[in-house]
C-alpha positions, -999 to 999 in steps of 0.1 A, spaced: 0 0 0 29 23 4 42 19 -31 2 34 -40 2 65 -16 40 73 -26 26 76 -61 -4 94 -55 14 118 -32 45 124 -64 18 123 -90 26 161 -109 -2 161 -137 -10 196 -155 -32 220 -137 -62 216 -161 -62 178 -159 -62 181 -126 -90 208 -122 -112 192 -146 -108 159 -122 -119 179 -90 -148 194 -111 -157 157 -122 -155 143 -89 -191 148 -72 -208 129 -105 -182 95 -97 -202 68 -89 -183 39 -87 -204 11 -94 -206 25 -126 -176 40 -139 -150 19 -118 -161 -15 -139 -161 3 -177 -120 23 -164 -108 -9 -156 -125 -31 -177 -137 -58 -147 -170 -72 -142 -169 -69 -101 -159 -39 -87 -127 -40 -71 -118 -30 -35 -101 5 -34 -64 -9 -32 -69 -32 -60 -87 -3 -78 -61 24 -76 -33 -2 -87 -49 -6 -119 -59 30 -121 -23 43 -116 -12 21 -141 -35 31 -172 -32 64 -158 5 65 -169 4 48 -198 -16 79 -205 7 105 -196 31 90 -215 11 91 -245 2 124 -239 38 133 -235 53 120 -264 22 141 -283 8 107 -301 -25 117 -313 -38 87 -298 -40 99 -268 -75 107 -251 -81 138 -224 -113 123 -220 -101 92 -206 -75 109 -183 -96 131 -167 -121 100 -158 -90 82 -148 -82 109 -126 -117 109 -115 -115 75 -105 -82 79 -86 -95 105 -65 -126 90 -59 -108 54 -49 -82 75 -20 -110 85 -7 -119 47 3 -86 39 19 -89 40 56 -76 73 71 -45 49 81 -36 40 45 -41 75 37 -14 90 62 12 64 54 
């Protein structure tokens, strides 16, 4: 669980992305959007969830980095979403650590 809150606590995105996250936040519902971003049929716990969301979530910034024109803004910010949403879950103990 460390490894997750290191990242989330170093994670520099730009300010927009990051804005447009916050904004998105109070309409994350995670039955629904944490299935289709990770592409499960159960919904995960909250560790299990952020793993995988952290994951995708920099294989986009990478793509947006390097300027590929694959890349999707949608998708990040609803990754984003989803991260934000998911530390929320952790216990206030995982949260501090």
């Amino acid at each position: 669980m460390t490894d997750i809150m290191t990242m989330l606590t170093t994670l520099r995105r730009p300010r927009l992305l990051i804005r447009a996250a916050r904004f998105g936040l109070n309409d994350y519902n995670r039955n629904r959007d944490l299935k289709r971003l990770t592409r499960s049929l159960t919904t995960p716990s909250p560790e299990r969830a952020l793993s995988t969301l952290i994951e995708e979530e920099a294989r986009l910034e990478e793509t947006r980095r390097a300027g590929d024109a694959s890349y999707s803004v949608k998708r990040h910010v609803e990754l984003l979403i989803a991260v934000m949403g998911e530390a929320r879950l952790l216990p206030p103990k995982q949260r501090t650590a």
